[in-house]
Backbone as JSON Lines, residues from 0, in Angstrom:
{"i":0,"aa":"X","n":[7.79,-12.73,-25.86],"ca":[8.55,-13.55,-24.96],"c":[8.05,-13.4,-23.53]}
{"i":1,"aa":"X","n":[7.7,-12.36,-22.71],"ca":[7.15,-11.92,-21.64],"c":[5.62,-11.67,-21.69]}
{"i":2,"aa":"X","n":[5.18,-12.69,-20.76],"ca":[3.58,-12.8,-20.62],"c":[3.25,-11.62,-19.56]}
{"i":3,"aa":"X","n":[4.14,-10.74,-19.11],"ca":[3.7,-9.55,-18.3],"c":[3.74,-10.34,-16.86]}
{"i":4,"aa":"X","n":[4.26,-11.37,-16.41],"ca":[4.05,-11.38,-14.96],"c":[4.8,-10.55,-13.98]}
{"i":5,"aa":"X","n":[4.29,-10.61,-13.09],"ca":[4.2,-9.0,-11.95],"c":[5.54,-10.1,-10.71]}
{"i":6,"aa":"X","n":[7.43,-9.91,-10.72],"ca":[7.66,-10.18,-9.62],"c":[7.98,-9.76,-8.27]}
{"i":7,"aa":"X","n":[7.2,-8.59,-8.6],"ca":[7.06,-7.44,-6.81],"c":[5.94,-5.96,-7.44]}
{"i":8,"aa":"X","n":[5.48,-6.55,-6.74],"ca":[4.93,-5.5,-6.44],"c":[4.45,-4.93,-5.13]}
{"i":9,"aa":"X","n":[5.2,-3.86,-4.4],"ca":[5.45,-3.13,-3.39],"c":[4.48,-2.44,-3.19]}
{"i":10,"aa":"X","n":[4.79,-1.89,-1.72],"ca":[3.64,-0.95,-1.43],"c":[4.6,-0.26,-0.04]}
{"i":11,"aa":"X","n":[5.63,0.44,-0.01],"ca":[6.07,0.95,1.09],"c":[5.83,2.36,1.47]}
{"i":12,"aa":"X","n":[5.33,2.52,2.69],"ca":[4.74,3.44,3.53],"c":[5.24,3.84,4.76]}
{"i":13,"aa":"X","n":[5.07,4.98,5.63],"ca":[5.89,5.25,6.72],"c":[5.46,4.69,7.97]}
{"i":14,"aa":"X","n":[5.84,4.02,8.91],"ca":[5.37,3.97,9.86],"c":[4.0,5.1,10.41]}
{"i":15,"aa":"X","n":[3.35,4.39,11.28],"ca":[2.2,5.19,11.71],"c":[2.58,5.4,13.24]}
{"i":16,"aa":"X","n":[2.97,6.63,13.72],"ca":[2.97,6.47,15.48],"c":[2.46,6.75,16.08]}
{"i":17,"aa":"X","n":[0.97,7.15,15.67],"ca":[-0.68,7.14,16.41],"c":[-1.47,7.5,15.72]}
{"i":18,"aa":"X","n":[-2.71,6.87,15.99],"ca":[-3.39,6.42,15.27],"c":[-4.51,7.54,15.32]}
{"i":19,"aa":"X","n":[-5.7,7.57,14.66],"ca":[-6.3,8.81,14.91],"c":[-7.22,8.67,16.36]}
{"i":20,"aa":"X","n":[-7.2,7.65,16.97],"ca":[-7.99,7.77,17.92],"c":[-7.07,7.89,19.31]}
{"i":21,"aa":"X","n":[-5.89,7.61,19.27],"ca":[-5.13,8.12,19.86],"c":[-4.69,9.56,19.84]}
{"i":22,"aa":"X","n":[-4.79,9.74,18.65],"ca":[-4.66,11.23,18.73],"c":[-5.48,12.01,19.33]}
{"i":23,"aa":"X","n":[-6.91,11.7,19.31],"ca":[-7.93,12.57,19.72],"c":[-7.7,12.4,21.29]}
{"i":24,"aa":"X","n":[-7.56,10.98,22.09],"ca":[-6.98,11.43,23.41],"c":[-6.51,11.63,24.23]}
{"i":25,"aa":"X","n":[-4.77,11.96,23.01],"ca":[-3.97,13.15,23.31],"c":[-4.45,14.4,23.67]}
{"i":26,"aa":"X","n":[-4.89,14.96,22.82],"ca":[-5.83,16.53,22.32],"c":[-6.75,16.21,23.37]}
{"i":27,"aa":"X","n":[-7.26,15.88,24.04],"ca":[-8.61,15.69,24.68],"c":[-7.86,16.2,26.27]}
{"i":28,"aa":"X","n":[-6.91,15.13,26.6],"ca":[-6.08,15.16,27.73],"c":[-4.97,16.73,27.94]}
{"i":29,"aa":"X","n":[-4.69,16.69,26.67],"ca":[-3.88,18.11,26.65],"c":[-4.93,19.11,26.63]}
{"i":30,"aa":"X","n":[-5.86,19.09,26.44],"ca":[-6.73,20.34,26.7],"c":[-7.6,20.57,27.58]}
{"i":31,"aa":"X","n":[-7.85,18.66,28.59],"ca":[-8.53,18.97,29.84],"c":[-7.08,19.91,30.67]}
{"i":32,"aa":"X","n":[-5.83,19.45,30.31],"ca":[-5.08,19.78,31.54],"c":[-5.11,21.39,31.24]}
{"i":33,"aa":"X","n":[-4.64,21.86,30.09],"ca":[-4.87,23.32,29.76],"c":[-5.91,24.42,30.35]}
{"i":34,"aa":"X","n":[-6.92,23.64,30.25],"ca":[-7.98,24.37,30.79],"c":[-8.24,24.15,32.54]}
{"i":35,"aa":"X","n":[-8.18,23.02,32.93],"ca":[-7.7,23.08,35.05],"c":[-6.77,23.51,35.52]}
{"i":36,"aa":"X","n":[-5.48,23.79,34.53],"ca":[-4.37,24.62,35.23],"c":[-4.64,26.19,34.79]}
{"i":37,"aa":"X","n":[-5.1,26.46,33.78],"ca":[-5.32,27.95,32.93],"c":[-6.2,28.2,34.09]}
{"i":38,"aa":"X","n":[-7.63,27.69,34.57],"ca":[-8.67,28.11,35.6],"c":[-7.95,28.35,36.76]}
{"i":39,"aa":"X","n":[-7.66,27.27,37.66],"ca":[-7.41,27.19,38.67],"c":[-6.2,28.26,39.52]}
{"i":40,"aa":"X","n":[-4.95,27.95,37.81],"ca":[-3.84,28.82,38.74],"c":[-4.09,30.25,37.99]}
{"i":41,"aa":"X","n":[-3.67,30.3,36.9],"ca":[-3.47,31.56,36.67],"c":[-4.83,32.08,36.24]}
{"i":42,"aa":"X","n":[-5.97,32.31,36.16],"ca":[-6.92,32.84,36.61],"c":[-6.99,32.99,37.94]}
{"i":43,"aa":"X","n":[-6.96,32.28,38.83],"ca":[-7.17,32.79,40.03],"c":[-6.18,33.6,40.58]}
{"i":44,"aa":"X","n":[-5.01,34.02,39.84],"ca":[-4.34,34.65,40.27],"c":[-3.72,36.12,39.42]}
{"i":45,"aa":"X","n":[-4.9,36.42,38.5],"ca":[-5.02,37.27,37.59],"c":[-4.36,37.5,36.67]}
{"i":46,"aa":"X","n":[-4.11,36.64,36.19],"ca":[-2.77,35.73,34.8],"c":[-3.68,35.4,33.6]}
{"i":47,"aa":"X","n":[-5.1,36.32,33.58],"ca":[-5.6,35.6,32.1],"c":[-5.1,35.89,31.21]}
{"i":48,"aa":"X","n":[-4.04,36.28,30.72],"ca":[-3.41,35.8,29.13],"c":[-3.22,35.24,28.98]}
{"i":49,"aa":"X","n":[-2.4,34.63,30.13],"ca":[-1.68,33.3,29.73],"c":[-2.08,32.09,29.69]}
{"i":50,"aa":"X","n":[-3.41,32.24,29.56],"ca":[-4.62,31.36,29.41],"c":[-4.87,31.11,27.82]}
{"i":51,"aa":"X","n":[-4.97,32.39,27.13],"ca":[-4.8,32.8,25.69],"c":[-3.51,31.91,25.24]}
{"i":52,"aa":"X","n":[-2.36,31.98,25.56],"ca":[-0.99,31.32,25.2],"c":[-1.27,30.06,25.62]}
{"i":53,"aa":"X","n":[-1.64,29.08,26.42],"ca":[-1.76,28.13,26.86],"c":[-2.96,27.44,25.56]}
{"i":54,"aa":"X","n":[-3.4,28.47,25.23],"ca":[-4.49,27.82,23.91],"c":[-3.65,27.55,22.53]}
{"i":55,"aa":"X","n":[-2.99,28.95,22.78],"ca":[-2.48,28.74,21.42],"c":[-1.21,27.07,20.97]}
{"i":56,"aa":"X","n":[-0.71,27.17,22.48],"ca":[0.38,25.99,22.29],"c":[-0.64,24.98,21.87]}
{"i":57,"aa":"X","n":[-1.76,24.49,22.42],"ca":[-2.6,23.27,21.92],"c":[-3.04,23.37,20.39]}
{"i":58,"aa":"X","n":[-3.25,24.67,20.16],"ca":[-3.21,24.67,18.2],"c":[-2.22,24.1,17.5]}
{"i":59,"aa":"X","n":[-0.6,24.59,18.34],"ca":[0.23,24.76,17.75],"c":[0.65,23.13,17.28]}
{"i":60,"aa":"X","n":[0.18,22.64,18.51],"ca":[0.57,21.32,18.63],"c":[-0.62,20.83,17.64]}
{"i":61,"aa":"X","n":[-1.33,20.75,17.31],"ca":[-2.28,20.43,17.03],"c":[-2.13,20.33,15.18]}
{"i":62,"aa":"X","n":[-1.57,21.39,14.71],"ca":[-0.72,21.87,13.6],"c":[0.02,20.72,13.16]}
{"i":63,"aa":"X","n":[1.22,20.66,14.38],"ca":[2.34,19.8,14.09],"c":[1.38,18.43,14.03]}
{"i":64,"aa":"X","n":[0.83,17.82,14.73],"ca":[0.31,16.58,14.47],"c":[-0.26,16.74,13.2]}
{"i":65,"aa":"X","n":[-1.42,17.58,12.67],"ca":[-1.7,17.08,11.4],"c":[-0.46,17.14,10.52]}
{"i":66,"aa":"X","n":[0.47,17.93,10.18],"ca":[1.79,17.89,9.07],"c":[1.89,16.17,9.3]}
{"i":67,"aa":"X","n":[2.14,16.06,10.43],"ca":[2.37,14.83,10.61],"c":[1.94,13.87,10.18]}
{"i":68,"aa":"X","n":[0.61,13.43,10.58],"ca":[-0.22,12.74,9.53],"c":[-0.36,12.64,8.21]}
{"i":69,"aa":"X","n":[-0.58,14.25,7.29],"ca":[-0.17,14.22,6.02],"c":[0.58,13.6,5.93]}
{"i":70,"aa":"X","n":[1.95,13.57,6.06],"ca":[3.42,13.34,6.01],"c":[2.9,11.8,5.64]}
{"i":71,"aa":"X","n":[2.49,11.31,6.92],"ca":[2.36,9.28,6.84],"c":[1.53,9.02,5.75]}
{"i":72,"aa":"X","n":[0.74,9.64,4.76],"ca":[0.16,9.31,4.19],"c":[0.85,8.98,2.62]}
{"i":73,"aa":"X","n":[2.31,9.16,2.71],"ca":[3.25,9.26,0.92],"c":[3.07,7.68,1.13]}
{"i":74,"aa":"X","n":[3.36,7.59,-0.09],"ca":[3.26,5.78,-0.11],"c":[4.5,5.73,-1.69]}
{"i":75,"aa":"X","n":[5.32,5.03,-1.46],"ca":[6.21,4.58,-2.82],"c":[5.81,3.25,-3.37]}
{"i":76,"aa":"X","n":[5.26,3.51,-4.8],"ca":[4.91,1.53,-5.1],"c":[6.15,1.18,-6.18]}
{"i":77,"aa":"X","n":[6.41,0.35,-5.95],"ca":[7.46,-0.01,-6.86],"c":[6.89,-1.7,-7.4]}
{"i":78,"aa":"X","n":[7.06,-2.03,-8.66],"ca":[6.11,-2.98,-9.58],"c":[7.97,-3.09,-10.22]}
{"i":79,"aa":"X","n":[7.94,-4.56,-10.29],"ca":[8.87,-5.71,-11.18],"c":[8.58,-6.31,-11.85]}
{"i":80,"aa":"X","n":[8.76,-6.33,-13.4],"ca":[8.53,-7.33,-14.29],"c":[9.75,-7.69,-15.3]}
{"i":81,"aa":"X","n":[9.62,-8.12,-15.98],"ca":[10.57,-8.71,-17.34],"c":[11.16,-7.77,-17.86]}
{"i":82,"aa":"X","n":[9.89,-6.7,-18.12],"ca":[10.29,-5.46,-19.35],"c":[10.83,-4.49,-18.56]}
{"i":83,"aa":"X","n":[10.32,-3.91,-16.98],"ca":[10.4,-2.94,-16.24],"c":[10.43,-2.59,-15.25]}
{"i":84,"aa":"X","n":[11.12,-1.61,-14.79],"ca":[10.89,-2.07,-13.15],"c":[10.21,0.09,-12.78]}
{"i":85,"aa":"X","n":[8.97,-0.38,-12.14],"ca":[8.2,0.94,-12.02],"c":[8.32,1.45,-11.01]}
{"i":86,"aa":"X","n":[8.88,2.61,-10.79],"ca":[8.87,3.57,-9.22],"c":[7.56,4.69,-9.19]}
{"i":87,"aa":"X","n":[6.66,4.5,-8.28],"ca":[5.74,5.47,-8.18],"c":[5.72,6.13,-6.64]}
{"i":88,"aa":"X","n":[5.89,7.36,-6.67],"ca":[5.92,7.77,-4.97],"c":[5.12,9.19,-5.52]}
{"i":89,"aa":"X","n":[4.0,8.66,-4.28],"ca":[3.28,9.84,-4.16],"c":[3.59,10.55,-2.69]}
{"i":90,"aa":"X","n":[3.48,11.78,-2.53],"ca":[3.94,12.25,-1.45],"c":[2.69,12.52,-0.5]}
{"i":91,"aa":"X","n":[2.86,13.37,1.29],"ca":[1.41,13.28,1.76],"c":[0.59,14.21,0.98]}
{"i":92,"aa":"X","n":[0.62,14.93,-0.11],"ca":[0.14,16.01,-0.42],"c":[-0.66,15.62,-1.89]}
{"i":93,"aa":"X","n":[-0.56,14.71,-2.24],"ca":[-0.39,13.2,-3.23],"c":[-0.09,14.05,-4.7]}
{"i":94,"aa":"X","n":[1.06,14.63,-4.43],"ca":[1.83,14.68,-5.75],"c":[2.52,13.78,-6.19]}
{"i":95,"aa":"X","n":[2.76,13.51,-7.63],"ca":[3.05,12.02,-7.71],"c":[4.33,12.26,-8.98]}
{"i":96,"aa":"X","n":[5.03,11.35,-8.65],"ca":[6.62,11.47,-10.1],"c":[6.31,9.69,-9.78]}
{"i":97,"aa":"X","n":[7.2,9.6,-11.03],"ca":[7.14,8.14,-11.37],"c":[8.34,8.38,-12.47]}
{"i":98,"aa":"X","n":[8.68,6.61,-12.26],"ca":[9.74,6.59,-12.93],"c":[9.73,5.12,-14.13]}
{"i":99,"aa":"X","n":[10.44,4.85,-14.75],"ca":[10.21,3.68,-15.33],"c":[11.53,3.11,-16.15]}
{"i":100,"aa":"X","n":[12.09,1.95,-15.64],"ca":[13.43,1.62,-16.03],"c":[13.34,0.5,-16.54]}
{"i":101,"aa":"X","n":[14.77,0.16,-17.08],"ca":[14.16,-1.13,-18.03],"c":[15.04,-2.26,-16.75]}
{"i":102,"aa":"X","n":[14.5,-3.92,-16.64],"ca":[15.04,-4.24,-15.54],"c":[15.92,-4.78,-16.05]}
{"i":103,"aa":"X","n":[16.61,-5.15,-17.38],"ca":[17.82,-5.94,-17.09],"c":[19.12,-5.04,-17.12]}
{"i":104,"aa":"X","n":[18.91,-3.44,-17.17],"ca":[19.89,-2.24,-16.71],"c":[19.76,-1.77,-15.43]}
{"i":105,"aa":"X","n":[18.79,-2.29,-14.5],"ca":[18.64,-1.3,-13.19],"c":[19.4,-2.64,-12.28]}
{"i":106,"aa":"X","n":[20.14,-1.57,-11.56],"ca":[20.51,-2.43,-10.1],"c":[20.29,-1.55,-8.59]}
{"i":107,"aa":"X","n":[20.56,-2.62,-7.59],"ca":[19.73,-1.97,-6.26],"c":[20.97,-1.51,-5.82]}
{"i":108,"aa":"X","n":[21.26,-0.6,-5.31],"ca":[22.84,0.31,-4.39],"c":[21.79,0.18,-2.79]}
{"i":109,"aa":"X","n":[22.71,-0.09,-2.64],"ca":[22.14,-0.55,-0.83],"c":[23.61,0.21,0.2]}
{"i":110,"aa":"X","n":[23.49,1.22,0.71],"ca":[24.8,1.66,1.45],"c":[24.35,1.74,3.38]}
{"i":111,"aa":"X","n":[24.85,0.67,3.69],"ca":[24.37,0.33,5.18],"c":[25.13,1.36,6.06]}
{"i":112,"aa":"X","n":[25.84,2.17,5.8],"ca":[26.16,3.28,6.61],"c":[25.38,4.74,6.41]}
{"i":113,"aa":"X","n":[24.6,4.59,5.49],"ca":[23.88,6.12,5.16],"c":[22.5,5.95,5.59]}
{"i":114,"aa":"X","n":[22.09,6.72,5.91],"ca":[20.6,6.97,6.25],"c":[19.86,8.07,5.58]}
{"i":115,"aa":"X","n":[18.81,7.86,5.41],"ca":[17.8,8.97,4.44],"c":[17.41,8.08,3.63]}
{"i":116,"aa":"X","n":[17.58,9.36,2.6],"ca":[17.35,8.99,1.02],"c":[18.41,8.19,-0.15]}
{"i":117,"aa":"X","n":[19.84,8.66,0.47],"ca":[20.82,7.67,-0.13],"c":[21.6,6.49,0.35]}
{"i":118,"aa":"X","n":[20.43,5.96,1.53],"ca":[20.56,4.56,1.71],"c":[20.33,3.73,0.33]}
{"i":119,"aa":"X","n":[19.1,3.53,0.49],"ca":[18.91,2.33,-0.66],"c":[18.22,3.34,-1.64]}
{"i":120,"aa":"X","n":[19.18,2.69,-2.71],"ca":[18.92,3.52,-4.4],"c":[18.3,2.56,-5.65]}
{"i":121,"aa":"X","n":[17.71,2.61,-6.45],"ca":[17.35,1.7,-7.8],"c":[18.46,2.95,-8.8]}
{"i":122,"aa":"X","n":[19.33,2.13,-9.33],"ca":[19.96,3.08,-10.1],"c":[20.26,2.43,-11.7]}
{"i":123,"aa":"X","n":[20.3,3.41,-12.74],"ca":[19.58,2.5,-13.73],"c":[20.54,3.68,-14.84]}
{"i":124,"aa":"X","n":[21.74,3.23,-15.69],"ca":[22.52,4.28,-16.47],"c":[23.3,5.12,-15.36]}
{"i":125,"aa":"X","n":[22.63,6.32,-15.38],"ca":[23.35,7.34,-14.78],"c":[22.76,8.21,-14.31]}
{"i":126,"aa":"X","n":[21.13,7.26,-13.52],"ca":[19.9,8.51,-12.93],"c":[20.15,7.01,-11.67]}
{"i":127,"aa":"X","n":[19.66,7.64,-10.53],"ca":[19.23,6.99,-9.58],"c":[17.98,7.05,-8.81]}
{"i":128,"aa":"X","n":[17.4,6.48,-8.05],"ca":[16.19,6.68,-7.55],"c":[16.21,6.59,-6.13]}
{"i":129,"aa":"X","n":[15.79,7.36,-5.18],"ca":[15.68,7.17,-3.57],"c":[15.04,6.02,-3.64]}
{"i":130,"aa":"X","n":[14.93,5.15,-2.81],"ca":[13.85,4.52,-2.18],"c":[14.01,3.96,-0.59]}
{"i":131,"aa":"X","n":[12.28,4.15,0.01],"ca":[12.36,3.75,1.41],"c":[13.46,4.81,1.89]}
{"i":132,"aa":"X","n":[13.3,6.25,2.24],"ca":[13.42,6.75,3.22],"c":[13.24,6.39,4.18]}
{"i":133,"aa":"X","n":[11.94,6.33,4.77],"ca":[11.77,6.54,6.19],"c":[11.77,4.6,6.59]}
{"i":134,"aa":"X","n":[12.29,3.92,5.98],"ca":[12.14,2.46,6.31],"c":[13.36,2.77,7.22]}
{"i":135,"aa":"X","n":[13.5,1.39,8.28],"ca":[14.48,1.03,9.26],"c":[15.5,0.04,8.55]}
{"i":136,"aa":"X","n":[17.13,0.53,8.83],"ca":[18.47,-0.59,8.45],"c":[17.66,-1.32,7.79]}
{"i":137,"aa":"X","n":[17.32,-2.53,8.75],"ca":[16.99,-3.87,8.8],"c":[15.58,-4.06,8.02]}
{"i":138,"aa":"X","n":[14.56,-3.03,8.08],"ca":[14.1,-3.3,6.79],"c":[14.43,-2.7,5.28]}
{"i":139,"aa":"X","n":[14.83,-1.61,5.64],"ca":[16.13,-1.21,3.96],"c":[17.04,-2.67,3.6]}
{"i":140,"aa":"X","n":[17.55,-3.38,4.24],"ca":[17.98,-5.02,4.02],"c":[17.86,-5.69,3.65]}
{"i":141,"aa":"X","n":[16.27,-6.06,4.32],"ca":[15.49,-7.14,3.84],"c":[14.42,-6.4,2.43]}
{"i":142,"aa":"X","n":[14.2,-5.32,2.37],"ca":[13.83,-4.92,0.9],"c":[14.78,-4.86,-0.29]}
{"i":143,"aa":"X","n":[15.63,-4.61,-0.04],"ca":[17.1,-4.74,-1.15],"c":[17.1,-6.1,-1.64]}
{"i":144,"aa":"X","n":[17.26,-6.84,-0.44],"ca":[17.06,-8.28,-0.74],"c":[16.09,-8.73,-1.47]}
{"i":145,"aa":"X","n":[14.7,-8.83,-1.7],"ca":[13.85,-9.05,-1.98],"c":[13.11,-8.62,-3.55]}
{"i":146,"aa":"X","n":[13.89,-7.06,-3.21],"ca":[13.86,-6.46,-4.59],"c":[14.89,-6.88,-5.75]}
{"i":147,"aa":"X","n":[16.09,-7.7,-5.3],"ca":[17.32,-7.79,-5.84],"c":[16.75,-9.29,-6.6]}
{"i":148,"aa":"X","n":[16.06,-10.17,-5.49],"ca":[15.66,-11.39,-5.74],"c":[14.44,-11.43,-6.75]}
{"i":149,"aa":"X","n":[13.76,-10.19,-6.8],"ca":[12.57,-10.64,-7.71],"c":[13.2,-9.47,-9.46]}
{"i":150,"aa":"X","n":[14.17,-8.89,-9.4],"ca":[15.26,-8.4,-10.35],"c":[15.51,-9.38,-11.38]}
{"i":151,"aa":"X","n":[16.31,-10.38,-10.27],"ca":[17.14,-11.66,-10.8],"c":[15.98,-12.54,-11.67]}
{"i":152,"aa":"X","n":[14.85,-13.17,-10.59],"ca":[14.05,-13.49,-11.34],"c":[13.33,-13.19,-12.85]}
{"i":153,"aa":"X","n":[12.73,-11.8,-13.08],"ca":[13.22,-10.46,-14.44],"c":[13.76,-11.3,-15.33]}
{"i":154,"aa":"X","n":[15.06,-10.98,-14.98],"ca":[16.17,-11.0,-15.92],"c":[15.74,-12.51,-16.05]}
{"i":155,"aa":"X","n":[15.87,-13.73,-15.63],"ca":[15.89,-14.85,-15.7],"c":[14.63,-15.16,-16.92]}
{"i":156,"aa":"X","n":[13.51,-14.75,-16.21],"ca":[12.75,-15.09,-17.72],"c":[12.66,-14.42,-18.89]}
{"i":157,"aa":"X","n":[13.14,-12.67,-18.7],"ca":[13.67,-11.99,-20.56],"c":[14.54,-12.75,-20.58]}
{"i":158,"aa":"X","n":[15.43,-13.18,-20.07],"ca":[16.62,-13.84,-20.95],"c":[16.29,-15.4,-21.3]}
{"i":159,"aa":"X","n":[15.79,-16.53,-20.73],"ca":[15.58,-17.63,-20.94],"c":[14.73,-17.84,-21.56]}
{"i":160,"aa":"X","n":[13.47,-17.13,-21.47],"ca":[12.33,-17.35,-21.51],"c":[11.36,-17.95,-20.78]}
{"i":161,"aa":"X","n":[11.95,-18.48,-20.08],"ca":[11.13,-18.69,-18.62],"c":[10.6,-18.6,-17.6]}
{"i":162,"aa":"X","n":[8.88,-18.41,-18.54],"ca":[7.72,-18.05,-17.53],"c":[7.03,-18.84,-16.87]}
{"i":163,"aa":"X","n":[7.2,-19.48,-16.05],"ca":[6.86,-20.55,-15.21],"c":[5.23,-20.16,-14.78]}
């Protein structure tokens, strides 16, 4: 009855809030200033450790930006068809769970007062699924929507048979 057509297939990812070449001149700028204030003041005023500490904060930072980056790199794909509806989220570390529900039992839980992970849910029996963490309200919204709409569609051709 189902010729396998595909009605979403997703690809949601975290925002990016700099890019790698921005990053580099961040790091570039934070470490010219590190090194003209480390020289100027406290070297010249016999403060070299704190020249040593003034390095280490630029690692430190340096640290936190890559987590960071890892981090932007999870990607959740979620795939709609007749027979199924597929959750794949790999994380930045690219460990990967996946899930696989049947679509004319799964529905979308959309809760516009929660934020995280139990905003918007695919919930299917009596397991549920995060989805779109790190998305914004208004796009948690318009994905519910979209996902709900290509659901309906699903169901419309297992049940009719109509594969257009």
């Amino acid at each position: 009855m189902t010729t396998g057509r595909i009605y979403m297939d997703a690809v949601l990812e975290p925002p990016r809030s700099l890019s790698p070449k921005g990053f580099n001149r961040v790091m570039l700028a934070l470490g010219t200033v590190n090194v003209v204030v480390g020289l100027s003041i406290y070297l010249s005023t016999g403060a070299y450790p704190v020249i040593g500490f003034m390095g280490i904060e630029v690692f430190a930072l340096w640290l936190v930006f890559r987590a960071s980056f890892r981090a932007q790199t999870a990607r959740t794909y979620v795939c709609v068809t007749a027979d199924a509806i597929t959750v794949r989220k790999v994380d930045g570390r690219g460990r990967e769970r996946s899930a696989r529900l049947a679509s004319h039992f799964t529905r979308v839980e959309l809760d516009p007062t929660a934020n995280g992970a139990s905003a918007l849910r695919l919930a299917s029996s009596n397991k549920a699924y995060a989805l779109g963490e790190f998305l914004t309200p208004k796009e948690r919204e318009a994905f519910a929507r979209r996902l709900n709409l290509a659901i309906a569609e699903a169901r419309r051709e297992r049940y009719t048979g109509d594969n257009q």
